[in-house]
N, C-alpha and C positions, 0 to 999 in steps of 0.2 A: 584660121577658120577651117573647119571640116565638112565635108557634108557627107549626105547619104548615112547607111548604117556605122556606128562606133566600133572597131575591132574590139573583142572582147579579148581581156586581158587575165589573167592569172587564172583561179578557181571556175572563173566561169567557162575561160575558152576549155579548160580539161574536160569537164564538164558537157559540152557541145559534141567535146569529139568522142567521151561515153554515152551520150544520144545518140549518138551518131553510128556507133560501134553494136548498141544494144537492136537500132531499127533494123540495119541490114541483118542481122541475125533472123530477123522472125521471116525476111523474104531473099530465102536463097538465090534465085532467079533473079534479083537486081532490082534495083529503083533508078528511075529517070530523077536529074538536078532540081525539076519541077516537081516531083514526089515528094524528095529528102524534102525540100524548101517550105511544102507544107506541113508536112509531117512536124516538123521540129520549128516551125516557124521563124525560120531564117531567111533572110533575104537573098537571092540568089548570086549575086553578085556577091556577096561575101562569104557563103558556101561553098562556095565554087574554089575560091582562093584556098579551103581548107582542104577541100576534097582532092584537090592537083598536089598539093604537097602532102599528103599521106599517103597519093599514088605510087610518086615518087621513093618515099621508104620502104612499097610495097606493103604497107597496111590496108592499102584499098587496088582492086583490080575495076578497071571502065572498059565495055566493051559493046559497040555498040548503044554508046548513049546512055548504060545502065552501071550503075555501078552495085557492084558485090564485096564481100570483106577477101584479101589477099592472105598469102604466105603469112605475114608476120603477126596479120592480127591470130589467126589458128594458133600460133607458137606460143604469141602469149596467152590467149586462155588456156591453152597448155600446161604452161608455167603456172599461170595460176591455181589451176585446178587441182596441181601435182602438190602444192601448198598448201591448200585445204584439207583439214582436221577435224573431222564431225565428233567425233568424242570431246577434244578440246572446246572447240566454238560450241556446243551442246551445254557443254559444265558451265562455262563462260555466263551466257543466256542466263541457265535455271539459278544463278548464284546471285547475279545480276536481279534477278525480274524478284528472288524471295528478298534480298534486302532492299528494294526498289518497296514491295509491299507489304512488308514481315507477314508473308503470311507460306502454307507449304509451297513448294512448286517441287516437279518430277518432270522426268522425262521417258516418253513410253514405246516400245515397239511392238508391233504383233507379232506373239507367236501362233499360227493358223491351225496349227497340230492340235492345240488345245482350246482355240477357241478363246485367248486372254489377251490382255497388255500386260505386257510385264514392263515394270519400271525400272531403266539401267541406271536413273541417277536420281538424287531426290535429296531434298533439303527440307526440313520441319520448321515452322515458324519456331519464334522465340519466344510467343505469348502463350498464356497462362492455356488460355483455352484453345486450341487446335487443331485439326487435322493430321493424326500422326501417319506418316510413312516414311519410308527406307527402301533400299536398292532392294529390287529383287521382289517384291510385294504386286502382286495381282490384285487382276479384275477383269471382268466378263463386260468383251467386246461391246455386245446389247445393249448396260446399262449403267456405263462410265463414257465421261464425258471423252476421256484420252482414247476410249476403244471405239467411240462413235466416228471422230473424227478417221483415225484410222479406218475403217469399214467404206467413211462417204470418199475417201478419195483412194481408195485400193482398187483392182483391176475387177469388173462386175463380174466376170466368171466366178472368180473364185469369195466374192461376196454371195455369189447363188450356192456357192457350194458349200459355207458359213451355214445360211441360212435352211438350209437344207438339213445338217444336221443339229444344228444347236437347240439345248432346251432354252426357252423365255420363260424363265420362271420369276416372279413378283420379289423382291428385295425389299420392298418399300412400297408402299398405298400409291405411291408419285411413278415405280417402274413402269417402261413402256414395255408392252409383250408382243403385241398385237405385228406381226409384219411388215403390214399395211402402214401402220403408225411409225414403226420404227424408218420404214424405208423413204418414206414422204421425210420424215429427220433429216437422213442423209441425205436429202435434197437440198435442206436449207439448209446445209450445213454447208454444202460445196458453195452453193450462192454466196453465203456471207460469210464465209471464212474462216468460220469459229462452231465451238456446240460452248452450249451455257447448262448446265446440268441443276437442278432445285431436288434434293431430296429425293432422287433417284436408287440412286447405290446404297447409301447411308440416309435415313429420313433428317438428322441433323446436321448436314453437311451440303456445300454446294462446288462445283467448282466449274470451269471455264479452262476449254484446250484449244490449239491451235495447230494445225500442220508444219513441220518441217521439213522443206525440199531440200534436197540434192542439187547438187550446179544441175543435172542433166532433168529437170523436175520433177524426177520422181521424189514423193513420201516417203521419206526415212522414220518418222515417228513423229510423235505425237507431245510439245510443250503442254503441260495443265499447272493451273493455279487451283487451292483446294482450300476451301474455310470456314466456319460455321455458318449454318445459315442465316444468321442474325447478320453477323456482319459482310457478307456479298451480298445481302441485299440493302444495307447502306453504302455498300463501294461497288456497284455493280459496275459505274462506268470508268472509273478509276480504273480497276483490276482488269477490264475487257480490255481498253486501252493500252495498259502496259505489255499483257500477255499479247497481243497482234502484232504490236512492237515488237517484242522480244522474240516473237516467233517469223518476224520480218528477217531480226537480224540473224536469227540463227542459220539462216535459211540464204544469207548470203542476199538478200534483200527480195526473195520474194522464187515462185516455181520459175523466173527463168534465170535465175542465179543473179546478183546484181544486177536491180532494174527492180521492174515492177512484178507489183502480185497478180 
């Protein structure tokens, strides 16, 4: 007979102790065994048991009641970090998400100098009708889904200094020019995590991008999916879904590097 909480066993206890590893991350300063317990909804008594033997390996330091992450858990994100391949897991991602939805997908970074996304990687659907691009192919930050996203989550100085010089010139009946318009954009773009573009850049085209963070979370650039606008707007939530995904994993599971977005 057992009572009280079940020890968690295989997947799951790993699992508790990458909660566990991800929480003290966001509070330098330490959390009390009544914190962690809620936070992760564990019961303390059996937290407890996990938290004294990670002390012990010096993955976790308790001082005063609070516990902080130790020497070894630093080392290893270290180790991991030093492992981490943005080019690699990038290609991975856009190669993934366009046979995931045969449709294009790219990968984009800003260049500030010019005012564009440039695309370092990009795959073309395999259908008849589609989105054609290739490495190395622009577009204007304004009024691409990959340059918006880049813009909503870039440093605002130098978003004021974008905006400052750049022309808004009309592309399309659908481009936004207007400042005002574009900058409220970048608002709901940070909020929800995505830009969904209709007929912006190209009047027969649509596409959907995503942010990719850095372990350290900053924006490295910018996943998009790109398709006629006939068919994103029958797969609008298909497509939205896989590119957040896919812009989940690239990103190492989200701005604070495995873990959340």
């Amino acid at each position: 007979m057992t009572t009280g909480e079940e020890k968690p066993r295989g997947p799951r206890a790993v699992s508790r102790v990458l909660e566990l590893f991800l929480l003290l991350s966001r509070h330098r300063q330490g959390l009390g065994l009544a914190q962690i317990s809620a936070e992760l909804g564990v019961a303390k008594p059996t937290l407890l048991e996990t938290l004294r033997g990670l002390c012990e390996l010096n993955y976790l330091l308790v001082d005063v009641g609070r516990y902080r992450l130790g020497a070894n858990a630093y080392r290893m994100a270290s180790k991991i970090l030093s492992a981490w391949s943005p080019p690699e897991t990038i290609r991975r991602e856009v190669l993934a998400l366009a046979e995931q939805t045969h449709e294009s997908v790219g990968f984009a970074i800003a260049d500030w100098e010019i005012g564009q996304a440039i695309y370092t990687e990009a795959i073309n659907s395999t259908q008849a009708v589609r989105y054609a691009m290739h490495s190395g192919i622009r577009a204007p930050l304004y009024a691409s889904a990959a340059g918006r996203v880049l813009l909503a989550f870039a440093d605002p100085a130098r978003v004021d200094a974008y905006f400052a010089r750049a022309s808004l010139r009309p592309l399309t009946s659908a481009t936004k020019t207007s400042h005002a318009d574009i900058r409220a954009n970048l608002g709901d773009i940070r909020a929800q995590g995505y830009c969904a573009s209709f007929g912006e850049m190209l009047s027969d085209t649509a596409a959907i991008a995503v942010p990719v963070f850095a372990p350290d979370g900053q924006v490295i650039g910018a996943l998009m999916l790109a398709a006629p606008l006939d068919r994103m707007r029958r797969n609008t939530d298909h497509f939205l879904a896989a590119t957040i995904e896919a812009g989940h994993r690239a990103s190492g599971g989200g701005p604070d590097g495995p873990g959340e977005a």
